[in-house]
TILO-67133 format. One record per residue (C-alpha): residue in three letters; z, x, y. Coordinates in Angstrom, 3 decimals, padded with zeros to 6 digits. Layout:
BEGIN
{residuo: ala; up: Z; east: X; north: Y}
...
END
This chain:
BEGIN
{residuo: unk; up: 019.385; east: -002.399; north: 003.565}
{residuo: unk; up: 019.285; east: -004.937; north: 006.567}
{residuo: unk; up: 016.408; east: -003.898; north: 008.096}
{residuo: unk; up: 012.937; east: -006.264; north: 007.908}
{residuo: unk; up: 010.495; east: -004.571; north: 005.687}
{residuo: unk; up: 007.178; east: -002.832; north: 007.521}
{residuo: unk; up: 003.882; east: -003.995; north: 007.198}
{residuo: unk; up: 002.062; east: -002.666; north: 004.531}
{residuo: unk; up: -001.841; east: -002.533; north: 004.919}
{residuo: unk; up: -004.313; east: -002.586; north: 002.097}
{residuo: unk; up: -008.104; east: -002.915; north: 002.560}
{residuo: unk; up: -010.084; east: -005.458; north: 000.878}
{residuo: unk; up: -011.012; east: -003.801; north: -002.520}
{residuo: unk; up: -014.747; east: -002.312; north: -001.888}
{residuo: unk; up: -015.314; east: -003.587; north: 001.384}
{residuo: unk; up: -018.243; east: -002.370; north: 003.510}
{residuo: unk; up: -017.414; east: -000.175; north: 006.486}
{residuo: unk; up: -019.637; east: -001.895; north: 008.826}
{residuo: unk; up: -017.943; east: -005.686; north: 008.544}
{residuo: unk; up: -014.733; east: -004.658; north: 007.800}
{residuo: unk; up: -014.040; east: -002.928; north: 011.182}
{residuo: unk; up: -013.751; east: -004.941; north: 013.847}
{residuo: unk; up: -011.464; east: -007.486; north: 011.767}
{residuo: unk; up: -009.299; east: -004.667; north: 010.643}
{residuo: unk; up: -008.780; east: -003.627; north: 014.595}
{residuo: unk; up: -007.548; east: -007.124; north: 015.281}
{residuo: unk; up: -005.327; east: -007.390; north: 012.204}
{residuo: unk; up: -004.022; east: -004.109; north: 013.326}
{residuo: unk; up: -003.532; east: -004.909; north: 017.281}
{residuo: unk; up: -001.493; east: -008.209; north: 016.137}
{residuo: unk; up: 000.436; east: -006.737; north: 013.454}
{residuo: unk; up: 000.593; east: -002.826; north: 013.517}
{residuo: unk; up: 001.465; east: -001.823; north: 009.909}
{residuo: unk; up: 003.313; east: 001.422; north: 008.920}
{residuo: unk; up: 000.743; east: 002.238; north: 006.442}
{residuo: unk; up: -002.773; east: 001.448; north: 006.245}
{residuo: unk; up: -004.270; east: 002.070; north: 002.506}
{residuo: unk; up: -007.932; east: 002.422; north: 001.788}
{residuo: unk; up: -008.462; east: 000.391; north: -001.831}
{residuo: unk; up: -011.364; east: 001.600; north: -004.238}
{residuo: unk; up: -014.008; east: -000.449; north: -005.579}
{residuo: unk; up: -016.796; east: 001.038; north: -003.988}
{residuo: unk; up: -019.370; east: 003.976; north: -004.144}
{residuo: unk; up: -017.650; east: 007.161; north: -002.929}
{residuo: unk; up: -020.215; east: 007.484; north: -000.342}
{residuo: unk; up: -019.194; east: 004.134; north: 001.087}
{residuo: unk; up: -015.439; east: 005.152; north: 000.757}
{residuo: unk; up: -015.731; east: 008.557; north: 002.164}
{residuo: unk; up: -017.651; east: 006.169; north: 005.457}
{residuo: unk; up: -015.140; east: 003.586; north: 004.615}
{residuo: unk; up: -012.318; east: 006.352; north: 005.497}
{residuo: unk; up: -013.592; east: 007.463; north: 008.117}
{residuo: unk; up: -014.032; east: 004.469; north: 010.191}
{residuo: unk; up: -010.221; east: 003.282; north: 008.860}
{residuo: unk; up: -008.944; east: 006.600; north: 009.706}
{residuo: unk; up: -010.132; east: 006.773; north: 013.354}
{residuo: unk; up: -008.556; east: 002.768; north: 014.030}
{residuo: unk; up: -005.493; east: 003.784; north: 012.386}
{residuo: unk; up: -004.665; east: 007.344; north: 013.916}
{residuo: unk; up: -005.759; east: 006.560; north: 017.573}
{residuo: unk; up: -002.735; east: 003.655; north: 016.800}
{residuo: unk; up: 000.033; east: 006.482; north: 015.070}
{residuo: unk; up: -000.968; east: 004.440; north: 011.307}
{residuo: unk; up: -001.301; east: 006.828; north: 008.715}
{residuo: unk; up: -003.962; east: 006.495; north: 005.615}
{residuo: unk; up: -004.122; east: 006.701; north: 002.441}
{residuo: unk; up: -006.546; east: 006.180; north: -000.263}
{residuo: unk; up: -006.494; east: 004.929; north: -003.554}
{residuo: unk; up: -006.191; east: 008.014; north: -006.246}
{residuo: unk; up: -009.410; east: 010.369; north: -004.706}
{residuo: unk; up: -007.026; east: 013.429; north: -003.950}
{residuo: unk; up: -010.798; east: 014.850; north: -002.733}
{residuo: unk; up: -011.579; east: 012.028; north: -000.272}
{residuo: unk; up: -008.017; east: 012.031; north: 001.210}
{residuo: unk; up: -008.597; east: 015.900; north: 001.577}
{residuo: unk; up: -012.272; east: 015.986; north: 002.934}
{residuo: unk; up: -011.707; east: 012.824; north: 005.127}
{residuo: unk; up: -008.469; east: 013.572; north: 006.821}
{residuo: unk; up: -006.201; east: 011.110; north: 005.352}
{residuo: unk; up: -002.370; east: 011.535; north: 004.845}
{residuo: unk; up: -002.108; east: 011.145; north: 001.586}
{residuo: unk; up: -003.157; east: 008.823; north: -001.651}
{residuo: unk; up: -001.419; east: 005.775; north: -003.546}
{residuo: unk; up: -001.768; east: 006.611; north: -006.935}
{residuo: unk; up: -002.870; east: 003.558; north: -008.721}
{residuo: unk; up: -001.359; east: 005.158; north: -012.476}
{residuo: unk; up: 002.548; east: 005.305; north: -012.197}
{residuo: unk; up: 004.175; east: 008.704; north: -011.994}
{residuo: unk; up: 001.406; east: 010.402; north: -013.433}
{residuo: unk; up: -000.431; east: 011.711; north: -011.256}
{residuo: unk; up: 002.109; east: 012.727; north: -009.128}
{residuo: unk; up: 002.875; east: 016.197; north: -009.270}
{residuo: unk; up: -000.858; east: 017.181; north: -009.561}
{residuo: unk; up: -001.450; east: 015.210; north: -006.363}
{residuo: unk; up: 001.812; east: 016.991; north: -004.450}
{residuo: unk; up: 000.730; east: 020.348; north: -005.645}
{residuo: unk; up: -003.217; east: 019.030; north: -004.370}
{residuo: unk; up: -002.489; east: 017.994; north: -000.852}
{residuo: unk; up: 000.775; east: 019.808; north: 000.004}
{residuo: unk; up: 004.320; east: 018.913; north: 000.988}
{residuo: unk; up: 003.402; east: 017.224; north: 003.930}
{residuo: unk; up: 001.153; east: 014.719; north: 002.718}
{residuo: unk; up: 002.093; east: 010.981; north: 001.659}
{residuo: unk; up: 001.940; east: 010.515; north: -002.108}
{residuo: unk; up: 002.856; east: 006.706; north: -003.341}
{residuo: unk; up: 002.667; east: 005.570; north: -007.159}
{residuo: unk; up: 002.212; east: 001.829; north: -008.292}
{residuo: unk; up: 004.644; east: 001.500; north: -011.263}
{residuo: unk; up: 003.722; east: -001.909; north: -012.009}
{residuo: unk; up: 007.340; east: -003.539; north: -013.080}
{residuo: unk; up: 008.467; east: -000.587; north: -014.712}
{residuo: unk; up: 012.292; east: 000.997; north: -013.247}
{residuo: unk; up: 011.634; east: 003.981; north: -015.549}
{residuo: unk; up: 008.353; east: 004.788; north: -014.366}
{residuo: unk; up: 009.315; east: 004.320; north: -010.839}
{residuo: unk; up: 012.540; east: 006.486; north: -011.014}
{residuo: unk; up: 009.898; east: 009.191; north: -012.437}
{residuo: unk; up: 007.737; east: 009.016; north: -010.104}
{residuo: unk; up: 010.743; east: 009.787; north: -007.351}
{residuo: unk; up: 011.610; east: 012.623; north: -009.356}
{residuo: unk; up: 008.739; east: 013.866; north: -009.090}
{residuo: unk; up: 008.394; east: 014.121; north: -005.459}
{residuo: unk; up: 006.706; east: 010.610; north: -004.789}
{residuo: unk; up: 007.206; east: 009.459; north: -001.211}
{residuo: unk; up: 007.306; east: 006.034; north: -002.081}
{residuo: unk; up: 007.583; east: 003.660; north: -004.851}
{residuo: unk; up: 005.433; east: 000.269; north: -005.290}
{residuo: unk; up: 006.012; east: -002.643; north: -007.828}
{residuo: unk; up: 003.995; east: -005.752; north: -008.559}
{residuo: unk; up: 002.672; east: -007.971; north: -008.831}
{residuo: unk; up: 005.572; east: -010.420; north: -007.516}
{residuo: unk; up: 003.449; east: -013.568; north: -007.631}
{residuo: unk; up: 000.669; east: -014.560; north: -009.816}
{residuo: unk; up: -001.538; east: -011.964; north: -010.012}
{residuo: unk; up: -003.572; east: -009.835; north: -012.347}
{residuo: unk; up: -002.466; east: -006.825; north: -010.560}
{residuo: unk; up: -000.576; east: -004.972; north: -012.936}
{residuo: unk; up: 000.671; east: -004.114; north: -016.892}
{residuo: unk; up: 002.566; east: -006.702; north: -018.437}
{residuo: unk; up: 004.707; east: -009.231; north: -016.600}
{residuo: unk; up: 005.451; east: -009.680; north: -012.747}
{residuo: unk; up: 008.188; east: -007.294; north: -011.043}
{residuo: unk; up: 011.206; east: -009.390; north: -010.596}
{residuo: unk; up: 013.232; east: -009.934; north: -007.460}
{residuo: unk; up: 016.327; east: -008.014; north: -009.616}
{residuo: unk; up: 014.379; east: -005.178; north: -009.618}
{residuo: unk; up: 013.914; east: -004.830; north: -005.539}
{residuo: unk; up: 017.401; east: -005.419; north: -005.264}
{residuo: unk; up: 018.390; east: -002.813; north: -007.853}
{residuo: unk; up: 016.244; east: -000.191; north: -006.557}
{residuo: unk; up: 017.361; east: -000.918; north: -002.981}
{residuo: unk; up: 021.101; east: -000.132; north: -003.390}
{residuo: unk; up: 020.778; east: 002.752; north: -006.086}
{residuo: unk; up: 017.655; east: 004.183; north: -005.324}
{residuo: unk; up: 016.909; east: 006.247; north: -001.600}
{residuo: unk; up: 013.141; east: 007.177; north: -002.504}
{residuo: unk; up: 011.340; east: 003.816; north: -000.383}
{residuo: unk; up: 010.020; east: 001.015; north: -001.933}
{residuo: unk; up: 007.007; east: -001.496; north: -001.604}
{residuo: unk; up: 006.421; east: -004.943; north: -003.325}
{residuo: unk; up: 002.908; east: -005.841; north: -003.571}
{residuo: unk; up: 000.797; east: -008.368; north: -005.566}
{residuo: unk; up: -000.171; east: -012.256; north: -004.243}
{residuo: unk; up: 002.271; east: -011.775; north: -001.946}
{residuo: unk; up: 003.517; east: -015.468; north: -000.025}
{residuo: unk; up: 005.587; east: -016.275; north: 002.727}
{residuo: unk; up: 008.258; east: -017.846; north: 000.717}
{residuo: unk; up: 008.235; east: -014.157; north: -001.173}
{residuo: unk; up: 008.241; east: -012.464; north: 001.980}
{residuo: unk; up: 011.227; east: -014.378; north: 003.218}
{residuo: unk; up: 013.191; east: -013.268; north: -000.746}
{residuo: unk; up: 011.853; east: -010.087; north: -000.255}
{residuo: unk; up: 012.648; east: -008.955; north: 002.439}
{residuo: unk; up: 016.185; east: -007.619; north: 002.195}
{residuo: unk; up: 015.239; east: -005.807; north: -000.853}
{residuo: unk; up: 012.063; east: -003.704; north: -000.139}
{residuo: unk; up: 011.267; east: -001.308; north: 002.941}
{residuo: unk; up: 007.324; east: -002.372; north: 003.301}
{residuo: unk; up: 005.796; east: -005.823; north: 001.923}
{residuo: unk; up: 002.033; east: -004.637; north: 000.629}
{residuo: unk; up: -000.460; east: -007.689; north: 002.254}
{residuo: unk; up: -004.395; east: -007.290; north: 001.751}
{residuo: unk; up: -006.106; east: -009.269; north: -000.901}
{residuo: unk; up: -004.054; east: -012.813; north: 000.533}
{residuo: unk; up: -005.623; east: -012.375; north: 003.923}
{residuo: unk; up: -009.453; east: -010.846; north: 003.770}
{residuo: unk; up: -011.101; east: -013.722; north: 002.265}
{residuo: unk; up: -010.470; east: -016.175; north: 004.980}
{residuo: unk; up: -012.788; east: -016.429; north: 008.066}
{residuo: unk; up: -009.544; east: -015.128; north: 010.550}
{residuo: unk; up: -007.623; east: -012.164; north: 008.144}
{residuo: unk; up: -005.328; east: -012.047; north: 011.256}
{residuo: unk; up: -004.539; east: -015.980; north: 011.638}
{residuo: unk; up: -003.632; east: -015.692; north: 007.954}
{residuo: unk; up: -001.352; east: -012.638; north: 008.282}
{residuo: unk; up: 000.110; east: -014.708; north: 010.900}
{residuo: unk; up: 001.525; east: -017.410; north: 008.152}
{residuo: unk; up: 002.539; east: -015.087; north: 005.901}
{residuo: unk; up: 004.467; east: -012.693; north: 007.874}
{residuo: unk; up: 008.029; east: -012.479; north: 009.037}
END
């Protein structure tokens, strides 16, 4: 693969509709992402207004959306699809839920075995992580090796998430096809300035 990665979007983990909107338009005018991904953490009445405020930034841009594991939110909300925060799972179930044309991701933490079954079983992408220090994830951090290996035996796409930094953006890069940013940039006062640093 010699393509740069895309831009991977996650939302701050239980953010507030209201705030979170006009910083997510400017993150998303500067650096249009090919995903945008709704993380839990909050009520479901906050998510379901939550996805519905992401949704309309994203699709009047082309961005699709997808939400954190709530097959019913994607469906009542009109998102494309869910990232399924419990390996290969939940996979099937969620295919079989929202239809052939919807996006369906897995997290497989660092694990090749649950990431190859998750692509068997009809997963649209794969992610792994974290790759930094980060409490994302079961067990240890998801080596560089394991990018690598995945990009050149592997077709179903893959994303590397997990206190992402520039200097793993710039190792990344030739091995993944979207870089996951989110928690590394909402906590400062300009989300978009930080992106800035980070990205490629």
């Amino acid at each position: 693969m010699t393509d740069a990665p895309q831009l991977y979007l996650m939302t701050p983990a239980g953010a507030q509709a209201s705030a979170l909107g006009p910083l997510l338009t400017e993150v998303m005018d500067r650096f249009p992402p090919a995903c945008l991904r709704i993380r839990g953490g909050a009520e479901e009445d906050e998510l379901g207004r939550l996805a519905d405020m992401v949704r309309e930034i994203a699709h009047a841009r082309d961005i699709a959306v997808v939400i954190d594991d709530h097959i019913k939110l994607a469906q009542r909300h009109g998102l494309d699809g869910v990232h399924l925060t419990d390996g290969a799972r939940g996979v099937r179930y969620a295919r079989d839920e929202l239809g052939p044309d919807a996006i369906v991701g897995a997290f497989c933490g660092n694990s090749r075995h649950d990431g190859m079954t998750a692509g068997e079983a009809g997963a649209d992408y794969v992610s792994f992580g974290p790759v930094g220090d980060s409490v994302l994830g079961r067990g240890g951090p998801a080596p560089l090796e394991l990018f690598q290996w995945w990009s050149e035996m592997i077709e179903v796409p893959v994303v590397a998430e997990g206190a992402i930094t520039r200097e793993l953006v710039e190792k990344l890069s030739p091995a993944c096809d979207f870089i996951a940013i989110g928690p590394e940039i909402w906590a400062d006062d300009s989300p978009a300035g930080t992106l800035a640093g980070l990205w490629i």
